[in-house]
C-alpha positions as CSV (number, residue, x, y, z in Angstrom):
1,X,0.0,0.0,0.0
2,X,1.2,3.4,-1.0
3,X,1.5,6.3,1.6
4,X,-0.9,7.9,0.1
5,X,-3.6,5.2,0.6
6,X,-2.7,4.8,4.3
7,X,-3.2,8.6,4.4
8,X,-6.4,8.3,2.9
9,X,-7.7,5.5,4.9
10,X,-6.3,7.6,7.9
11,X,-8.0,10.4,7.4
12,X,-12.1,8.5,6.4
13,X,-11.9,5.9,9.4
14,X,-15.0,3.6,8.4
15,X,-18.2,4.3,10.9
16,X,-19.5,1.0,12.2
17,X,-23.0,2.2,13.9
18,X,-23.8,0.2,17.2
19,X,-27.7,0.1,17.9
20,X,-27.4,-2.7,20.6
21,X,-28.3,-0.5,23.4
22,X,-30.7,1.8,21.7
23,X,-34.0,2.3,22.2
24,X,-36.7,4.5,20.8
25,X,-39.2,7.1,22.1
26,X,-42.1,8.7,20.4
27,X,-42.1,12.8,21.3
28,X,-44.2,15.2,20.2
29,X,-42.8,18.4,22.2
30,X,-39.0,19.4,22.3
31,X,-37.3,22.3,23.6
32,X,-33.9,23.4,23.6
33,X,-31.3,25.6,25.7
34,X,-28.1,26.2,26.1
35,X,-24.6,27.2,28.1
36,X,-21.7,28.3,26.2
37,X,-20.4,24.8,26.3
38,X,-23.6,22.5,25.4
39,X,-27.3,22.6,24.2
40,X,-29.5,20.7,26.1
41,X,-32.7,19.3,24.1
42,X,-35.7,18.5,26.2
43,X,-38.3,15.5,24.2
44,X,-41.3,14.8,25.4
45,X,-45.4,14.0,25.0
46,X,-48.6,16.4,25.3
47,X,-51.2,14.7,26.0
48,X,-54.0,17.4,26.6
49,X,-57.0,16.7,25.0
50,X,-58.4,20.5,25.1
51,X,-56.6,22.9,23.3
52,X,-58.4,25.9,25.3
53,X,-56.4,24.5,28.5
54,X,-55.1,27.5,30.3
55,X,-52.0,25.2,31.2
56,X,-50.4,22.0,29.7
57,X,-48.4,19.7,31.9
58,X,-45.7,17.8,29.0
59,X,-44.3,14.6,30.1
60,X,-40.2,14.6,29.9
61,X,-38.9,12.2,28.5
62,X,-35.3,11.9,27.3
63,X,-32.9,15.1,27.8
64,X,-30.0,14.9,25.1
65,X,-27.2,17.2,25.8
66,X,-24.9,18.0,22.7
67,X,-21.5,19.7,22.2
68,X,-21.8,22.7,19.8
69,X,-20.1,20.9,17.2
70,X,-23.0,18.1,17.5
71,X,-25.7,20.6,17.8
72,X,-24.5,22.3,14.5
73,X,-24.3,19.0,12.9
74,X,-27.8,17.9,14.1
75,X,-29.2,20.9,13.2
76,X,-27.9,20.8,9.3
77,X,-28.9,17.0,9.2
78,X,-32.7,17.9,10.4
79,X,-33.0,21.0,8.0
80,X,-31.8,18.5,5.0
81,X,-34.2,16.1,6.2
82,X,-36.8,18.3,6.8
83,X,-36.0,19.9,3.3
84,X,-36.3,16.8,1.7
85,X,-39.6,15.6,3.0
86,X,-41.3,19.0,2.4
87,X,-40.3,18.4,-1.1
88,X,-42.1,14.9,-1.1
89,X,-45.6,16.1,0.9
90,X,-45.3,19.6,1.6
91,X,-44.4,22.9,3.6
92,X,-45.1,21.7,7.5
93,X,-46.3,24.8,9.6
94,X,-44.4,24.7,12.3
95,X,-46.4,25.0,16.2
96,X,-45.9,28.7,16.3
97,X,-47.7,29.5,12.6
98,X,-50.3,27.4,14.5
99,X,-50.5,29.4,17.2
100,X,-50.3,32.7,15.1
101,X,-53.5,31.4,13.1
102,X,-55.5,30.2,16.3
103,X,-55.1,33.7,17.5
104,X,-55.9,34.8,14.2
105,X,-58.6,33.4,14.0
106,X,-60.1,34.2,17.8
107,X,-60.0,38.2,16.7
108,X,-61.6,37.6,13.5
109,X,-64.6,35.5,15.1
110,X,-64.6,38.4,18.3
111,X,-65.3,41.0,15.5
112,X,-68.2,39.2,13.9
């Protein structure tokens, strides 16, 4: 093998991706924060049945905390992702244009 092949080889290490241990959890909420040295991301499930509830209690629960390095790779993998699928089936609104249009729409009924 030529140097430059062991350089090559060297520098793209093959990724062998271990799910033995994984498990999986369906969330419908997430919110994120963050210190200068990692972003927390909270996941988790609403379960309220009325959306005219004057407050929402949203079960935690996984809590993945990222360096920034991983958060800025997470965050360019979801946007591709997210890209691609709107492509496929369409713009998703996001919860806040949901929002935005329930309030919308609560001024336009209080003027009729």
């Amino acid at each position: 093998m030529d140097k430059k092949n062991s350089k090559d080889k060297a520098a793209n290490p093959t990724v062998r991706w271990d799910d033995s241990r994984m498990s999986s959890t369906y969330a419908n909420v997430c919110n994120v924060s963050s210190t200068q040295e990692e972003i927390t991301v909270l996941f988790g499930l609403n379960q309220a049945w009325n959306a005219q509830q004057k407050e929402l209690t949203i079960e935690l629960s996984n809590r993945m905390i990222l360096n920034p390095h991983a958060a800025k790779r997470m965050s360019m993998l979801l946007s591709n992702v997210i890209s691609q699928y709107e492509e496929r089936f369409g713009t998703i609104s996001s919860a806040s244009d949901n929002v935005s249009e329930a309030k919308l729409q609560e001024k336009v009924a209080a003027k009729h």
